[in-house]
C-alpha positions in Angstrom: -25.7 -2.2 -21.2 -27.8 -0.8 -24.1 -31.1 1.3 -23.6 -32.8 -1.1 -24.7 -31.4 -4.1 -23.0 -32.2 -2.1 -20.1 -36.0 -1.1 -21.2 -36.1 -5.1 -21.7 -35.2 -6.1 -18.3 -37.7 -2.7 -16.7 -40.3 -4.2 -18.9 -40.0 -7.5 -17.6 -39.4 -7.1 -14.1 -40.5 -4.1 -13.2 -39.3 -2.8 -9.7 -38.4 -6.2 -9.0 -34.5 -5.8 -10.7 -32.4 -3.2 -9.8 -29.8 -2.2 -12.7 -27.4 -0.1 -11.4 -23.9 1.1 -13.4 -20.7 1.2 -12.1 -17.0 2.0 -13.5 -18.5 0.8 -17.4 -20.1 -2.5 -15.7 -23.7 -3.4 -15.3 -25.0 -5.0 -12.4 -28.5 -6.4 -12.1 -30.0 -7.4 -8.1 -32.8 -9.8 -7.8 -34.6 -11.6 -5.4 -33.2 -15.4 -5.2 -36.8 -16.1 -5.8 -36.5 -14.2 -9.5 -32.3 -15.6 -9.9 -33.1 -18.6 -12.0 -35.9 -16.0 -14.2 -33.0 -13.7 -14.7 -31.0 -16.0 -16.0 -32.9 -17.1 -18.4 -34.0 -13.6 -19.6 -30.3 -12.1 -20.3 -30.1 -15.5 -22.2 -32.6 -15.7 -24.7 -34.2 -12.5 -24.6 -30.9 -9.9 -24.5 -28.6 -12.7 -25.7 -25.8 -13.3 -23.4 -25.5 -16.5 -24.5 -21.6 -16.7 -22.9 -21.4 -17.6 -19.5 -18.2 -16.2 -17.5 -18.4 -17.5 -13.8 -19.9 -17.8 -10.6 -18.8 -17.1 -7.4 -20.0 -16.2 -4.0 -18.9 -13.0 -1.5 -19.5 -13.2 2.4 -21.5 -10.3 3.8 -21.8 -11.2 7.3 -23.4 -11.1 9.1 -26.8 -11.2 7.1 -26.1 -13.0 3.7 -24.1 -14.2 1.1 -24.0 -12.3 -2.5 -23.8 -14.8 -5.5 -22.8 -13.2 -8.4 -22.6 -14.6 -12.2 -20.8 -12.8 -14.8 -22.1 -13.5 -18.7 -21.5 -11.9 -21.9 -23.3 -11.3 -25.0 -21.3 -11.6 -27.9 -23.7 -9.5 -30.7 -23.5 -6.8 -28.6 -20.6 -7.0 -27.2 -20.7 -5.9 -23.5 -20.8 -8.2 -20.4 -23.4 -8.0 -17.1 -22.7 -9.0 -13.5 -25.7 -11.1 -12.1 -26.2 -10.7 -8.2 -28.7 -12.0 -5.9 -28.4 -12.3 -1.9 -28.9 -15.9 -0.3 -29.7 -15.8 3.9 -26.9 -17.0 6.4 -28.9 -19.1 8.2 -30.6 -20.4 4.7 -28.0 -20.3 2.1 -30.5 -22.1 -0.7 -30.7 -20.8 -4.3 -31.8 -22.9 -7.3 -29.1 -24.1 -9.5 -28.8 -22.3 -12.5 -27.1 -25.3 -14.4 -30.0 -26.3 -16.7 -30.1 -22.5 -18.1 -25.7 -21.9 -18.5 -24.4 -25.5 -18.4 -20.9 -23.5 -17.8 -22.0 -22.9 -14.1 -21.9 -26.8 -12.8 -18.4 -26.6 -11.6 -19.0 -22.8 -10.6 -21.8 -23.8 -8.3 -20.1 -26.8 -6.6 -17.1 -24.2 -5.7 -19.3 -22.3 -4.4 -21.0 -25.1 -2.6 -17.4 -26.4 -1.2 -16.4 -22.5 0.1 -18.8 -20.9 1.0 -21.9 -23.2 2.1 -24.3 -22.1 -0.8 -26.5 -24.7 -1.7 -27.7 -25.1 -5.0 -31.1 -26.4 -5.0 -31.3 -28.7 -8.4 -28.0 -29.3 -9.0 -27.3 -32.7 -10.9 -23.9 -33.2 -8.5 -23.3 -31.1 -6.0 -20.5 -32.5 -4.1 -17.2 -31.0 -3.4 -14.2 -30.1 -6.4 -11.4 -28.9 -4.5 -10.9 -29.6 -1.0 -9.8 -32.7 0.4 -11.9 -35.8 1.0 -13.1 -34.8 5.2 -12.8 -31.5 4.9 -14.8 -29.8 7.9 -16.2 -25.9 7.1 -16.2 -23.5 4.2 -12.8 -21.6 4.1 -13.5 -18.7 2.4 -15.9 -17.8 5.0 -15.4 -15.0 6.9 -15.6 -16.7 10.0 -13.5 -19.6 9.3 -10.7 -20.6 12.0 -7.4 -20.5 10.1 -6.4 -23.6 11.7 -2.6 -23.0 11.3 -2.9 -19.5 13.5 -4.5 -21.5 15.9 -2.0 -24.5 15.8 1.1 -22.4 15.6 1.2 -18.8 15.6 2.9 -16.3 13.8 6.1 -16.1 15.2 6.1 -12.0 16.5 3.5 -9.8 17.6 2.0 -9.0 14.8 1.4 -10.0 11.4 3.9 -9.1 8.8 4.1 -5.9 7.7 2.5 -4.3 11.2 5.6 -3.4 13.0 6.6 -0.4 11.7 9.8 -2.0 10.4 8.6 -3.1 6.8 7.4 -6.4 5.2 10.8 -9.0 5.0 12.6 -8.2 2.3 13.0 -11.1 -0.6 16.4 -11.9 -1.6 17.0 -10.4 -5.2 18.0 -12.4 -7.2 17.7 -12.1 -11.4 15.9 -14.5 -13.8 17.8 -17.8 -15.2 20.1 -16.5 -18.4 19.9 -12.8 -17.6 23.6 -11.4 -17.3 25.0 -10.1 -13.5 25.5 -6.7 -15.1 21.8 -6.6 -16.7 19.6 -4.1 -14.9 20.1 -0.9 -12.4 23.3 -0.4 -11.4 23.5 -1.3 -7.5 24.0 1.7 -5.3 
């Protein structure tokens, strides 16, 4: 982010938005009370007209982060959006009428995590089938195939000491049996 981009947003919300910069990316926290005002700013004020995505990141056991990536094409350089929601209260406002991009976004987010987007013109699930119970990229959520049949040794693959299984090598279709490293 520019100086001035980041003047801007200081101007506008004082200690209210952290900016904070990290390996070349610029992250901006808000309240979920200012979420729907940031939005809107980086839009029509700083022009990052392009939005990216949406998602959502379990912090348990406090919150959930929602994060929106968008992109300003005159000036070339991108910002991550981030706001914390409660667990126990996992409302934000929908941020659809301000990046029409972020209706599907949302509703993921909705189905997997158990965000919900206050405003949203359909927010009903996108992926999962029709009687799904729980949001699976929850931390907490019950695998419910480790429960039903577990994994056949004592520990996961890879914890042994003897190695993850090894594949079968096999080449592409159409490459030649003498193609590649001679075996040893």
């Amino acid at each position: 982010m520019n100086a001035d981009h980041a003047a801007r947003l200081a101007d506008h919300f004082g200690d209210r938005a952290q900016v904070t910069e990290s390996y070349g990316d610029t992250t901006v926290d808000v309240e979920p009370s200012d979420w729907t005002n940031l939005l809107r700013f980086v839009r029509d004020t700083l022009d990052y007209a392009f939005f990216d995505w949406l998602t959502g990141v379990d912090e348990p056991p406090e919150a959930f982060a929602v994060v929106a990536h968008v992109y300003s094409p005159s000036a070339g350089s991108r910002l991550l959006l981030r706001t914390r929601v409660p667990r126990d209260n996992p409302h934000l406002p929908t941020a659809v009428p301000i990046y029409r991009g972020a209706n599907w976004h949302e509703r993921e987010t909705y189905e997997m995590f158990g965000v919900i987007f206050d405003g949203h013109p359909n927010l009903v699930p996108l992926l999962l089938p029709d009687g799904f119970e729980g949001h699976p990229l929850r931390k907490d959520f019950i695998l419910a195939a480790r429960v039903a049949k577990p994994w056949p040794g004592a520990k996961e693959p890879g914890e042994s000491g003897h190695g993850a299984p090894s594949r079968r090598k096999t080449l592409p279709p159409g490459v030649p049996a003498d193609w590649g490293p001679p075996d040893a």
